[in-house]
C-alpha positions, 0 to 999 in steps of 0.5 A: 352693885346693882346692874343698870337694869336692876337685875342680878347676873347669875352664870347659866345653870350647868347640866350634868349628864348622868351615865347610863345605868348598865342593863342587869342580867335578870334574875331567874328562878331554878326551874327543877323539882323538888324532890323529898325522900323520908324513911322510918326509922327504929323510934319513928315508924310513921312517915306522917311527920315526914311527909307532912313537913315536904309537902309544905316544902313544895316537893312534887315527888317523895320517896319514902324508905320503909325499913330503917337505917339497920335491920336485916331487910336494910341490909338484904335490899338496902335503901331501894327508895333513895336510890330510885330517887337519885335515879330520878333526879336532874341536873338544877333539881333538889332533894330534900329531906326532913333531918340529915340523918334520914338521908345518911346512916353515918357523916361518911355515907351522908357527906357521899351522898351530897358531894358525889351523888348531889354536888358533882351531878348539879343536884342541890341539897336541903335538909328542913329542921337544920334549914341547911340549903347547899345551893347556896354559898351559905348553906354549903358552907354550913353543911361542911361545918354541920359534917365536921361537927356531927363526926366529932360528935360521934367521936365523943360518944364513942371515946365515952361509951368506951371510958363507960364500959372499962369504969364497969370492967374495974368495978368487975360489971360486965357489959352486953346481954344477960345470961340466959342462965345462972350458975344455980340454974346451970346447977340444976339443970345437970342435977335434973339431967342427971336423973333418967327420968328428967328429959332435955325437953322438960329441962328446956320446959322447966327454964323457958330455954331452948334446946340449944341455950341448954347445951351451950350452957349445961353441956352434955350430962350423962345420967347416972343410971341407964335411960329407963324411959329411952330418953336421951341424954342432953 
């Protein structure tokens, strides 16, 4: 039933108080530098490629090594670029390299840089072609299971480097370096030497050897007659 006014009662409409949203922390960027280390290697001797991908990385500073991982001049001075870079890295900074191996010979050595010389000093880490960022929980975790996965990788190889070289010790092939001489050459380099008018220099001539690869193969070769010529024997 209609009211006497002609008017439909409705109860007064109820307001719902919201709580206040509470105020966010705001998001801040890390304020370090981005700082890039490239260094050739046996295959790749130009850093172009190198240098080119970390300035798109927006590194301020890069390092490049310019010897290779192995070498006598690796070993004599070592990495002398990396560890200037790590010496100029701060707290909140990140270095960043082109391939993991650039920065790392071994998972060992690599895991060491980026755990203790990185991670406990508040360094981050980011490698660009395997796009692995340790300053992320993410990126961190990949890089754990990336180390995992390349050292397990090195194991295989060797396991089937060593099956290779025991297949080709029963099929009587032996591995390493060719022999700088044959057993005929070794024949005749005694058959020459044997003869006083043959000298070692002209047996080294003659093979393309030097004096020391024909003593370590031929040994010492007493000519059957006396020296004519003053030669000495090899």
């Amino acid at each position: 039933m209609r009211p006497p006014n002609g008017r439909i009662w409705r109860p007064p409409a109820r307001r719902i108080s919201m709580p206040k949203p509470k105020p966010t922390a705001p998001t801040t960027q890390s304020t370090g530098l981005r700082i890039g280390y490239a260094r050739k290697s046996k295959e790749d001797q130009d850093l172009s490629l190198q240098r080119d991908a970390l300035q798109r990385a927006g590194c301020a500073q890069i390092y490049e090594e310019q010897v290779s991982r192995a070498g006598p001049r690796r070993a004599k001075k070592g990495a002398t670029e990396l560890a200037n870079a790590l010496r100029a890295l701060r707290p909140g900074d990140t270095l960043v390299v082109w391939r993991l191996d650039r920065l790392g010979g071994s998972v060992s050595e690599l895991i060491r840089v980026v755990t203790h010389e990185l991670a406990d000093r508040g360094i981050g880490f980011e490698s660009l072609t395997e796009k692995i960022d340790t300053s992320t929980a993410a990126g961190n975790m990949f890089f754990q299971i990336a180390a995992v996965f390349a050292e397990y990788e090195r194991r295989q190889l060797i396991e089937r480097t060593h099956a290779g070289l025991e297949a080709a010790r029963a099929r009587g092939r032996k591995g390493g370096r060719k022999p700088a001489m044959t057993d005929k050459q070794i024949q005749l380099a005694r058959a020459m030497l044997s003869d006083p008018a043959t000298t070692v220099a002209d047996v080294c001539a003659h093979f393309g050897i030097s004096r020391t690869t024909l003593h370590k193969h031929v040994g010492s070769v007493t000519p059957l007659r006396g020296a004519a010529d003053g030669s000495s024997p090899a």
